[in-house]
LONU-930513 format. One line per field, with one value per atom (N, C-alpha, C): residue number from 1; atom name; x, y, z. Coordinates in nm, 3 decimals, always signed. Example, Ala and Ser with C-alpha at 12.3 -4.5 7.8 and 13.67 -1.06 7.14 Angstrom:
# LONU-930513
n <- (1,1,1,2,2,2) $
atom <- (N,CA,C,N,CA,C) $
x <- (+1.319,+1.230,+1.320,+1.285,+1.367,+1.290) $
y <- (-0.569,-0.450,-0.330,-0.225,-0.106,+0.003) $
z <- (+0.780,+0.780,+0.780,+0.708,+0.714,+0.787) $
END
This chain:
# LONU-930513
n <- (1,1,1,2,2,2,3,3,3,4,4,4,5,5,5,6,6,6,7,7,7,8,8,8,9,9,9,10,10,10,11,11,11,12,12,12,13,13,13,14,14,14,15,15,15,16,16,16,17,17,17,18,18,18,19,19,19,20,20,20,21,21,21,22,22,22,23,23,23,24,24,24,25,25,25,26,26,26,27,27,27,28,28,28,29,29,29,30,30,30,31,31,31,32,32,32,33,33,33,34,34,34,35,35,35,36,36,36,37,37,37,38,38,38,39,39,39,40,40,40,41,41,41,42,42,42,43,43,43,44,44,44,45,45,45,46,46,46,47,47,47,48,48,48,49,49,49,50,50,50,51,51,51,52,52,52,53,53,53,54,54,54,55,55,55,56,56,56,57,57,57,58,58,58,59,59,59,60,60,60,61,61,61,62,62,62,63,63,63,64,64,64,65,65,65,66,66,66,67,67,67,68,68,68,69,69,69,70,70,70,71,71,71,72,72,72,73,73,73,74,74,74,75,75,75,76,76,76,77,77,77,78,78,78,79,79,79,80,80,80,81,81,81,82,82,82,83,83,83,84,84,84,85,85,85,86,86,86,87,87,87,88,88,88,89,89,89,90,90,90,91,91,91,92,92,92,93,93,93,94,94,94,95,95,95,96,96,96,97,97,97,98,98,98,99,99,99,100,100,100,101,101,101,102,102,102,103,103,103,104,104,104,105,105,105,106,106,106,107,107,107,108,108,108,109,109,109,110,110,110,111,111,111,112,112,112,113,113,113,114,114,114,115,115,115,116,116,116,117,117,117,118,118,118,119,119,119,120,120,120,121,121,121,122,122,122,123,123,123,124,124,124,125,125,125,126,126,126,127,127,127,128,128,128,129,129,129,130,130,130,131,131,131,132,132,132,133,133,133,134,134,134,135,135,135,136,136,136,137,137,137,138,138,138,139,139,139,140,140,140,141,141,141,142,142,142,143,143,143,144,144,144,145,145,145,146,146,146,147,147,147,148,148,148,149,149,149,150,150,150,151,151,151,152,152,152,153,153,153,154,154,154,155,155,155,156,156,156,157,157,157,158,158,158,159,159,159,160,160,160,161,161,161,162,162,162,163,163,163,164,164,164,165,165,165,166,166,166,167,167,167,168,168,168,169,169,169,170,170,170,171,171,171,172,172,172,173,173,173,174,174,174,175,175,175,176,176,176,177,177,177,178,178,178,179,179,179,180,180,180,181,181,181,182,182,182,183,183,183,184,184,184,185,185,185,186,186,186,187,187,187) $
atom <- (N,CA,C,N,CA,C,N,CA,C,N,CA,C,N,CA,C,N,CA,C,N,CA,C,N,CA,C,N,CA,C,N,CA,C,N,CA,C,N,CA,C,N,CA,C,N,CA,C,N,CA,C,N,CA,C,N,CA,C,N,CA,C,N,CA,C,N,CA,C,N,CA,C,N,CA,C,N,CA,C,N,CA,C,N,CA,C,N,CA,C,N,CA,C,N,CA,C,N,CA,C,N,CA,C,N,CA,C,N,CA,C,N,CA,C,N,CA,C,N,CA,C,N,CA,C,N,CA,C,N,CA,C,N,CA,C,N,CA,C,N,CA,C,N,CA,C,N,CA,C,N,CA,C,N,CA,C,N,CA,C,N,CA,C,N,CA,C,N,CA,C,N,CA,C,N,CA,C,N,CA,C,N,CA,C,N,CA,C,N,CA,C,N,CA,C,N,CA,C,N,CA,C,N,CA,C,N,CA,C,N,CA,C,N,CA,C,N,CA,C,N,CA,C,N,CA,C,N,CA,C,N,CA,C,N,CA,C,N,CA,C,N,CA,C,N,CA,C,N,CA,C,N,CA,C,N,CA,C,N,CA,C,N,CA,C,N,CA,C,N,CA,C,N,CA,C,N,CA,C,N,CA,C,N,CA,C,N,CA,C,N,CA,C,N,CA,C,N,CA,C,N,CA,C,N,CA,C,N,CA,C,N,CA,C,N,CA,C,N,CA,C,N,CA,C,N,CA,C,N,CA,C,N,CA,C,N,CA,C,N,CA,C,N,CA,C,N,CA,C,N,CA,C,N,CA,C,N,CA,C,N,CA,C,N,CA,C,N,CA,C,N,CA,C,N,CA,C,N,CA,C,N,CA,C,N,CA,C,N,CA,C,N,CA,C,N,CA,C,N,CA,C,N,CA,C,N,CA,C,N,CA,C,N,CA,C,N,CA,C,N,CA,C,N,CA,C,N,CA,C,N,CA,C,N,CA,C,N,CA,C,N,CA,C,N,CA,C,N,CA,C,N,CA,C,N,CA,C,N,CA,C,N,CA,C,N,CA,C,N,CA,C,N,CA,C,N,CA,C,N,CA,C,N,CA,C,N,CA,C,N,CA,C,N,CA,C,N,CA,C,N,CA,C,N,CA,C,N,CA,C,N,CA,C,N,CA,C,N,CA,C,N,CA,C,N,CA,C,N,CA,C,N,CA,C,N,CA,C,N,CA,C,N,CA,C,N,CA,C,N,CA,C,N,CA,C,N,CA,C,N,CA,C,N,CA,C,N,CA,C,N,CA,C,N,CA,C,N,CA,C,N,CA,C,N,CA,C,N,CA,C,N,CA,C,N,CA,C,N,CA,C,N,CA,C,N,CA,C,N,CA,C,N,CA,C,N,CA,C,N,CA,C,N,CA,C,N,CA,C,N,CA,C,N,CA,C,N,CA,C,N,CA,C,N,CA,C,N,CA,C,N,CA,C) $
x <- (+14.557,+14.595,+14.558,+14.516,+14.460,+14.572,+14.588,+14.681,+14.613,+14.607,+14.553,+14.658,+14.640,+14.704,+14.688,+14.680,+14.684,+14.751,+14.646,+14.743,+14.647,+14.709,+14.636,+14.560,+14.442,+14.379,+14.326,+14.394,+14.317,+14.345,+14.251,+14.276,+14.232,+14.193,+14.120,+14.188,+14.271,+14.287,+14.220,+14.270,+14.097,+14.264,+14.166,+14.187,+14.226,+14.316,+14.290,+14.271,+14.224,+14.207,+14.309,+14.412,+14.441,+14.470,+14.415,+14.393,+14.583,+14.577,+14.719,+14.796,+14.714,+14.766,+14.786,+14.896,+14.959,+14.873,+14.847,+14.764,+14.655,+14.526,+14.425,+14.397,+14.354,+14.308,+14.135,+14.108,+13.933,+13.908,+14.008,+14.002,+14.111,+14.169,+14.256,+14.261,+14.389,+14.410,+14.445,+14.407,+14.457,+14.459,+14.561,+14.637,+14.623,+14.609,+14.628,+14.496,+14.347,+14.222,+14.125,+14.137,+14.089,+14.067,+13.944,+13.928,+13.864,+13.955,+13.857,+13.802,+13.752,+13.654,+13.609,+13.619,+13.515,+13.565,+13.434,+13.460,+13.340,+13.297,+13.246,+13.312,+13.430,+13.513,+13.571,+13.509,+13.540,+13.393,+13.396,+13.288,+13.234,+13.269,+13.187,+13.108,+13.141,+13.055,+12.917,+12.808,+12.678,+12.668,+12.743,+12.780,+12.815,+12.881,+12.940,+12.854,+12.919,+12.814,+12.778,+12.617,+12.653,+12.505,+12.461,+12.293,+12.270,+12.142,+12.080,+11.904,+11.820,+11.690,+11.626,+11.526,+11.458,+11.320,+11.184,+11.046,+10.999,+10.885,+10.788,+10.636,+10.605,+10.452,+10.461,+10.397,+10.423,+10.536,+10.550,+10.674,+10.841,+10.867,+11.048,+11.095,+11.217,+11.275,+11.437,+11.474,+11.630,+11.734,+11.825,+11.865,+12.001,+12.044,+12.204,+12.287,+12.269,+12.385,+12.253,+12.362,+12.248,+12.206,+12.230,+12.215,+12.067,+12.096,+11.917,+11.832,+11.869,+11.754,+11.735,+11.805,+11.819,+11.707,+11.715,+11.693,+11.526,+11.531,+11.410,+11.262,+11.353,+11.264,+11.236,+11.314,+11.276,+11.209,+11.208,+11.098,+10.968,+10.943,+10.795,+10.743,+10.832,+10.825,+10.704,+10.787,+10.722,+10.652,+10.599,+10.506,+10.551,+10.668,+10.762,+10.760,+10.630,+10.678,+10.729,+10.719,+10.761,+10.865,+10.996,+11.146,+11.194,+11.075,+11.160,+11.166,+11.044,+11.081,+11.201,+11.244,+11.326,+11.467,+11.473,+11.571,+11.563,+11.487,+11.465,+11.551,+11.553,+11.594,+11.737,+11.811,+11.918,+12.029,+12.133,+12.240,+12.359,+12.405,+12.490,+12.452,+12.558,+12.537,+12.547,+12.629,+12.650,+12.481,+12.441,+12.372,+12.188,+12.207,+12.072,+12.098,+12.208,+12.212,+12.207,+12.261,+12.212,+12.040,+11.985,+11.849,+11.781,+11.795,+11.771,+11.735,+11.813,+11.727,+11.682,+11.577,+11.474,+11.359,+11.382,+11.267,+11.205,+11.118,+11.071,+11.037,+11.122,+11.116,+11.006,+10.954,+10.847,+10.897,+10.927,+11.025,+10.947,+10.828,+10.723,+10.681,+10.753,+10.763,+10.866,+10.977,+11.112,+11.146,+11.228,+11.259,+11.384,+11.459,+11.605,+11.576,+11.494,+11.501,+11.410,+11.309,+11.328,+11.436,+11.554,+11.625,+11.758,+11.809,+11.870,+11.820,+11.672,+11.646,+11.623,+11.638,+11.637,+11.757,+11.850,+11.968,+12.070,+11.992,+12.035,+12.005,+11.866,+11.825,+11.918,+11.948,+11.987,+12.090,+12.253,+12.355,+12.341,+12.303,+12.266,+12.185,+12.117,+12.105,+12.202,+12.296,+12.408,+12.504,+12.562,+12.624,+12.608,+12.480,+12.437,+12.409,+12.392,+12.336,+12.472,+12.611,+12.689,+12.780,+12.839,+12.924,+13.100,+13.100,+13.247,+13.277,+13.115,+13.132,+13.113,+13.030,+13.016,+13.137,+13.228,+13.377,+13.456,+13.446,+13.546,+13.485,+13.366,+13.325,+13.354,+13.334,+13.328,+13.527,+13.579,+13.776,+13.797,+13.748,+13.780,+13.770,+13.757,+13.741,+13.688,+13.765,+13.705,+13.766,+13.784,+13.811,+13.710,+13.745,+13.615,+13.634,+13.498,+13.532,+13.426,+13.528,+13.507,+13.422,+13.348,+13.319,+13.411,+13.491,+13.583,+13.547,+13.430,+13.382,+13.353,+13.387,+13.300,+13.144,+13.080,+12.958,+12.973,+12.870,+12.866,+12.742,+12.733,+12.576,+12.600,+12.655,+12.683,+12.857,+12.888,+13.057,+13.129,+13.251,+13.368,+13.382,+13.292,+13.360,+13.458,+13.557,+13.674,+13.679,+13.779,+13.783,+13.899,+13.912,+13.965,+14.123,+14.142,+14.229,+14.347,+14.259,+14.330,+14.321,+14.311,+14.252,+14.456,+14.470,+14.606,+14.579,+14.709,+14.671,+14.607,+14.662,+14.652,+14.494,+14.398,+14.269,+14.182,+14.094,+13.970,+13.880,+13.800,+13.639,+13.544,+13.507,+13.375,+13.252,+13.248,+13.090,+13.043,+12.854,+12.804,+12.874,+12.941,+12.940,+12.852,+12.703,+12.593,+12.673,+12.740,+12.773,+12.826,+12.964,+13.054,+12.944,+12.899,+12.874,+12.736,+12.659,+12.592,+12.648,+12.726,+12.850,+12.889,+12.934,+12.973,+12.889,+12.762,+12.628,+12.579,+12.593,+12.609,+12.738,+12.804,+12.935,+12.894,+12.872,+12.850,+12.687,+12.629,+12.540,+12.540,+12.641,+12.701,+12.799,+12.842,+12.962,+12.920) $
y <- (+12.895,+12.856,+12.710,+12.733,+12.563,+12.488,+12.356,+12.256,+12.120,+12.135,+12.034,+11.876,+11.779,+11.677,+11.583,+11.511,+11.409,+11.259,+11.184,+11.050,+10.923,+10.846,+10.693,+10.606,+10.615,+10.535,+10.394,+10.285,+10.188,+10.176,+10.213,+10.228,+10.321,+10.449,+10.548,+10.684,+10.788,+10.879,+10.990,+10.982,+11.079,+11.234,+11.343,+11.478,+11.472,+11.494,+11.510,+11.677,+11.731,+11.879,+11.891,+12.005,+11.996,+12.162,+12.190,+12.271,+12.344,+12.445,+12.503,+12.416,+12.410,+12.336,+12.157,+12.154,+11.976,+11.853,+11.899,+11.768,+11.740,+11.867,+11.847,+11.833,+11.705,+11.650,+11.644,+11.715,+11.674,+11.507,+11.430,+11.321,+11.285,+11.159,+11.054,+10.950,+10.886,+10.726,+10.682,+10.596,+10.576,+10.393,+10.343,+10.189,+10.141,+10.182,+10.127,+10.102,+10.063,+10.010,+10.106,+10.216,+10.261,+10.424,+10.522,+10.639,+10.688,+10.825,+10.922,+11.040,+11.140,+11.224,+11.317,+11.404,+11.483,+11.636,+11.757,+11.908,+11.897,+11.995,+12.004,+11.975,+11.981,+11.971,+11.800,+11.745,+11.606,+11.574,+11.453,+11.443,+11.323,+11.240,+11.214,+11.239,+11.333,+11.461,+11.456,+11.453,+11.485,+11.652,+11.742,+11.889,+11.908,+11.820,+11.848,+11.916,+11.991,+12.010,+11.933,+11.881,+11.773,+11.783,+11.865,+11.829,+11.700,+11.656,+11.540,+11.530,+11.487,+11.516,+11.397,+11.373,+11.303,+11.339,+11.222,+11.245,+11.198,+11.248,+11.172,+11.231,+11.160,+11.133,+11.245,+11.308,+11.387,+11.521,+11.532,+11.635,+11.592,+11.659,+11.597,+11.756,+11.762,+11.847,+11.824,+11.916,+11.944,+11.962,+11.892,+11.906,+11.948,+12.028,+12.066,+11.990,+11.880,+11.848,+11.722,+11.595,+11.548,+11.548,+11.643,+11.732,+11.792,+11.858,+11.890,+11.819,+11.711,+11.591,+11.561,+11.504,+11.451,+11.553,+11.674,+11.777,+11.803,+11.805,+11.855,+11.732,+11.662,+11.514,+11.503,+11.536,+11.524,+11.690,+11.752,+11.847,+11.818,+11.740,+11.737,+11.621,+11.503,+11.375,+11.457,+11.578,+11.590,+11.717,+11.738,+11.836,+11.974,+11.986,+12.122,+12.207,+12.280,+12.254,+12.410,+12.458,+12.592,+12.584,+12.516,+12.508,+12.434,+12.343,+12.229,+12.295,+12.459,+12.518,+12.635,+12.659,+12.752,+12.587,+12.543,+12.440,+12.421,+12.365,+12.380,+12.521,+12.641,+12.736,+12.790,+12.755,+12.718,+12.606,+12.664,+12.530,+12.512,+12.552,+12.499,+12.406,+12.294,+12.211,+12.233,+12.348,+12.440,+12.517,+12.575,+12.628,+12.594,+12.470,+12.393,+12.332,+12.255,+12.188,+12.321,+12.421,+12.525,+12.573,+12.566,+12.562,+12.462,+12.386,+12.210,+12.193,+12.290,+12.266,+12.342,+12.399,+12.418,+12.335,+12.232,+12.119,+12.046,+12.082,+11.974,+11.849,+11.751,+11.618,+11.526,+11.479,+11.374,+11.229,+11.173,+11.046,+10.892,+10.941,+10.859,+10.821,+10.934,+10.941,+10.976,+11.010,+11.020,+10.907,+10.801,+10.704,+10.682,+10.597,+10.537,+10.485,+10.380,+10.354,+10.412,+10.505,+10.623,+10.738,+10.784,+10.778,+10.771,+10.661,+10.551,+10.564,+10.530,+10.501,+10.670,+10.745,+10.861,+10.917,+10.903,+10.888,+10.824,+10.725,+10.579,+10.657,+10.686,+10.758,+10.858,+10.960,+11.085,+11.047,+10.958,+10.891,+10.845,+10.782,+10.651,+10.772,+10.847,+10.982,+11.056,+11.102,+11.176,+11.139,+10.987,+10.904,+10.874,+10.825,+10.747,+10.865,+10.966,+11.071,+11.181,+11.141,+11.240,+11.166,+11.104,+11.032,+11.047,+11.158,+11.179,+11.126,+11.151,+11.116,+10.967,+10.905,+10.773,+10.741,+10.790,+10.699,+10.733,+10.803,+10.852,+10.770,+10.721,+10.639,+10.501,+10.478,+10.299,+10.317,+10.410,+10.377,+10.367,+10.397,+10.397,+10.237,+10.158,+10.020,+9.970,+9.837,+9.804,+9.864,+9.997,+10.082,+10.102,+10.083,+10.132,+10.287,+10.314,+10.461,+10.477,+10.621,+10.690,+10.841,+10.888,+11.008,+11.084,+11.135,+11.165,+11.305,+11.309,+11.385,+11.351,+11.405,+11.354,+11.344,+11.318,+11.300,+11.162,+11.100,+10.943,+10.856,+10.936,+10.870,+10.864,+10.956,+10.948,+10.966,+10.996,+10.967,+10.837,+10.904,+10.814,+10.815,+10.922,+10.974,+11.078,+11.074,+11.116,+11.257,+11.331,+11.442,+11.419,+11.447,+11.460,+11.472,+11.602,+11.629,+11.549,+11.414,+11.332,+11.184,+11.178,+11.014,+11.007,+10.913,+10.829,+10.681,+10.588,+10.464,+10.409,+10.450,+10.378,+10.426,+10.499,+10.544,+10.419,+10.432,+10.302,+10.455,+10.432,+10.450,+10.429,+10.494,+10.494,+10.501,+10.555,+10.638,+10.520,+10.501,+10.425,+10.452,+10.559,+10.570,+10.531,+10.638,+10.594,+10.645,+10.756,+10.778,+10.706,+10.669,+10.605,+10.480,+10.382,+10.261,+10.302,+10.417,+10.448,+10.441,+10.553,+10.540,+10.366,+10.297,+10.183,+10.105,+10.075,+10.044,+10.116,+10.250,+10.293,+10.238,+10.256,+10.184,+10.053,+9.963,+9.791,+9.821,+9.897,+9.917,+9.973,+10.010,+10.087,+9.993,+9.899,+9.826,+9.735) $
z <- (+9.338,+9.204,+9.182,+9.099,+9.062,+8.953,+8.958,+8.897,+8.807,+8.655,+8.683,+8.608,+8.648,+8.665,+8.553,+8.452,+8.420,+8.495,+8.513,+8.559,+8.473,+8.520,+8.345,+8.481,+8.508,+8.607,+8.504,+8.569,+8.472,+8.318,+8.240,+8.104,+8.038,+8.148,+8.108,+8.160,+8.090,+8.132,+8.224,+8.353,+8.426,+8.469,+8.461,+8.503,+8.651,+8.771,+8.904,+8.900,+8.965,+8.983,+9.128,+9.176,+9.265,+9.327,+9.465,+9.485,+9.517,+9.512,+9.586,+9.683,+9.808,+9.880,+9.831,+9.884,+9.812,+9.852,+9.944,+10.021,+10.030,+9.928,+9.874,+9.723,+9.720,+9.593,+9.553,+9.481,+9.427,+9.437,+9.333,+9.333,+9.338,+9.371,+9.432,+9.459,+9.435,+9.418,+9.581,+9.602,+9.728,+9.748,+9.716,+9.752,+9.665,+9.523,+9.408,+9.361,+9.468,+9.426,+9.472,+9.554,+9.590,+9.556,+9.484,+9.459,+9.580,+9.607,+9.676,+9.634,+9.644,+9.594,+9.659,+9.634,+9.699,+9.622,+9.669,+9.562,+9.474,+9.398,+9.277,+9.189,+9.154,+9.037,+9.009,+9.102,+9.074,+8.990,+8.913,+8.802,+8.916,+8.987,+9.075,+9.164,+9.183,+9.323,+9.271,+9.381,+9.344,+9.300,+9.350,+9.285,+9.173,+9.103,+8.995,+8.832,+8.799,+8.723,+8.580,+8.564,+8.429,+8.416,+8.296,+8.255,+8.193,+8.270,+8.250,+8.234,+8.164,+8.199,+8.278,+8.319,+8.369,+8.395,+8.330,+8.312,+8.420,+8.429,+8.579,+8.462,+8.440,+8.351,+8.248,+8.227,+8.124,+8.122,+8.194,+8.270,+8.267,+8.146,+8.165,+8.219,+8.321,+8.358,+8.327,+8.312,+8.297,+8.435,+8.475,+8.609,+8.598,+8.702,+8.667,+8.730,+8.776,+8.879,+8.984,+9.015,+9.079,+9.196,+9.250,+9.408,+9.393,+9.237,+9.223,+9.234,+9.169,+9.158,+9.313,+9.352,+9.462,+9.572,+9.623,+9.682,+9.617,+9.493,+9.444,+9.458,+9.476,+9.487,+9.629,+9.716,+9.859,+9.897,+9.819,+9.846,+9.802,+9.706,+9.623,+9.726,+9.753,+9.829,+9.943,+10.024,+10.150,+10.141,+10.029,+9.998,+10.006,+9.964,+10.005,+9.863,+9.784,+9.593,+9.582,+9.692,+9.672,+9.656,+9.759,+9.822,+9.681,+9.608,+9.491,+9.376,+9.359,+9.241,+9.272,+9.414,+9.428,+9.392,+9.431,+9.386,+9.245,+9.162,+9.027,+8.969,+9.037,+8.986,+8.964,+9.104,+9.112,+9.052,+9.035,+8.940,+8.980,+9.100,+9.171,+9.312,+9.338,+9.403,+9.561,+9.586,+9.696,+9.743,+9.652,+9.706,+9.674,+9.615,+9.631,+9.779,+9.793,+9.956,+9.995,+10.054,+10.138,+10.191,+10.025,+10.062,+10.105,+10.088,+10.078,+10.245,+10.320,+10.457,+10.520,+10.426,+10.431,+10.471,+10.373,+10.349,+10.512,+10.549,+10.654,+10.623,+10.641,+10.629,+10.633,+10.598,+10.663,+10.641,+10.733,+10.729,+10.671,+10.695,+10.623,+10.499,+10.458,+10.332,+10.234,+10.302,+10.230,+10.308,+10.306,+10.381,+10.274,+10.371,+10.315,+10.171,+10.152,+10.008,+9.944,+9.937,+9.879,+9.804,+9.903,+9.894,+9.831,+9.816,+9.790,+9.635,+9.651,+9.446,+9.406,+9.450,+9.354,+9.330,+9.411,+9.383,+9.308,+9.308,+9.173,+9.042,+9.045,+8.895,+8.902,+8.957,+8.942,+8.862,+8.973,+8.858,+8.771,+8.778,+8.608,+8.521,+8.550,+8.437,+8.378,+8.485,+8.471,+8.428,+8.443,+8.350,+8.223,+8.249,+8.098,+7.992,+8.005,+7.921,+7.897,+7.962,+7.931,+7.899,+7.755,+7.766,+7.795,+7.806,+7.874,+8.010,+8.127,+8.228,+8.249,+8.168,+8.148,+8.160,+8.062,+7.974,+8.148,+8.209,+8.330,+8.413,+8.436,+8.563,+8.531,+8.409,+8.384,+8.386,+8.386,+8.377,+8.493,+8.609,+8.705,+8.753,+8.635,+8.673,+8.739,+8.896,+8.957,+9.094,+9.092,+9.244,+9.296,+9.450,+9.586,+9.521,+9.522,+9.512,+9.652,+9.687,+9.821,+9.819,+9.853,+9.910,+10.023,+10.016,+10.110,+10.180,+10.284,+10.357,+10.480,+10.589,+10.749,+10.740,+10.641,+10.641,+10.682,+10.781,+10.775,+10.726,+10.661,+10.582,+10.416,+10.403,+10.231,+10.198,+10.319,+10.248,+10.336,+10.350,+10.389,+10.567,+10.577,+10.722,+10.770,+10.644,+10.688,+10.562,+10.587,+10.516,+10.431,+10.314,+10.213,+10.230,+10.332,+10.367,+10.478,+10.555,+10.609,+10.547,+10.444,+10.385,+10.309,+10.378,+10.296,+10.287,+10.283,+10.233,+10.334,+10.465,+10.596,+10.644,+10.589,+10.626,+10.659,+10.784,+10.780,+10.782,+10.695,+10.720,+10.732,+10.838,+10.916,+10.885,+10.742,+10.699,+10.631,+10.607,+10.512,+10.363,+10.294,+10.243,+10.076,+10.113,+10.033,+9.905,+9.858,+9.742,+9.668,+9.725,+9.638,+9.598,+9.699,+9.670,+9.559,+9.582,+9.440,+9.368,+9.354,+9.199,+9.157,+9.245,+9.178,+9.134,+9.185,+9.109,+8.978,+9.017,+8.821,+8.740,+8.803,+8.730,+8.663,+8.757,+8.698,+8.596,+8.656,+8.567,+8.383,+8.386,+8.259,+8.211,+8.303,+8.208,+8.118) $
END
């Protein structure tokens, strides 16, 4: 059964989504400055769902979510165009990453800031072009926002399900600190 929450973050009313169980939150406040995240149903999630377009020379495409972008770009990057139109085809964020490794990498050419900047576009698309999600990212003020997954490259490290006030994390956390660069970027 799903719950959903109103609470006043900042100066901007945001939705928490909360699953049955009490102690999982989509999104969450944590020490007064700090958001965590994670789910599709959080509007921060690279899953989440939010159409946005984006051109590359004469070619604008429509993306569902910026997992596509993200995924579809590191397929074309390493010459993968079959895997990026089966991604293109798909519109959930679940099951583009599922296919998504597929892709044989070429590190030479997908590289960290590679990366890093298509991921930048993807948000700052998905923001700037949906203004509900805009108005929900720029309220979130000036909070760390977190990825709250044991991923240690794009989240927190830690899982959703153990993050309280007292949490250190471990992860680069590439998401959140994307998100907050779209953030200052939009303010």
């Amino acid at each position: 059964m799903m719950v959903a929450l109103l609470v006043q973050l900042k100066t901007m009313p945001i939705t928490i989504t909360r699953s049955s169980d009490p102690n999982y939150h989509h999104t969450r406040m944590i020490d007064g400055n700090q958001i965590a995240f994670f789910h599709f149903k959080s509007p921060l999630s690279n899953h989440f769902p939010a159409d946005f377009k984006l051109s590359s020379g004469d070619i604008t495409d429509t993306f569902s979510c910026t997992e596509q972008r993200l995924f579809q770009q590191r397929a074309l990057i390493c010459g993968e165009d079959a895997i990026a139109q089966q991604i293109m085809d798909l519109k959930r964020g679940g099951d583009i990453k599922r296919i998504s490794h597929k892709i044989k990498v070429d590190e030479t050419k997908w590289t960290r800031k590679v990366e890093e900047d298509v991921i930048y576009e993807a948000m700052y698309a998905k923001f700037s072009q949906n203004a509900r999600l805009r108005d929900y990212l720029v309220g979130t003020g000036d909070a760390v926002l977190i990825e709250g997954c044991t991923d240690t490259r794009w989240g927190g490290g830690v899982s959703m399900n153990n993050i309280d006030g007292n949490t250190k994390f471990s992860g680069e956390n590439l998401c959140g600190v994307t998100l907050m660069k779209v953030r200052a970027a939009l303010n």
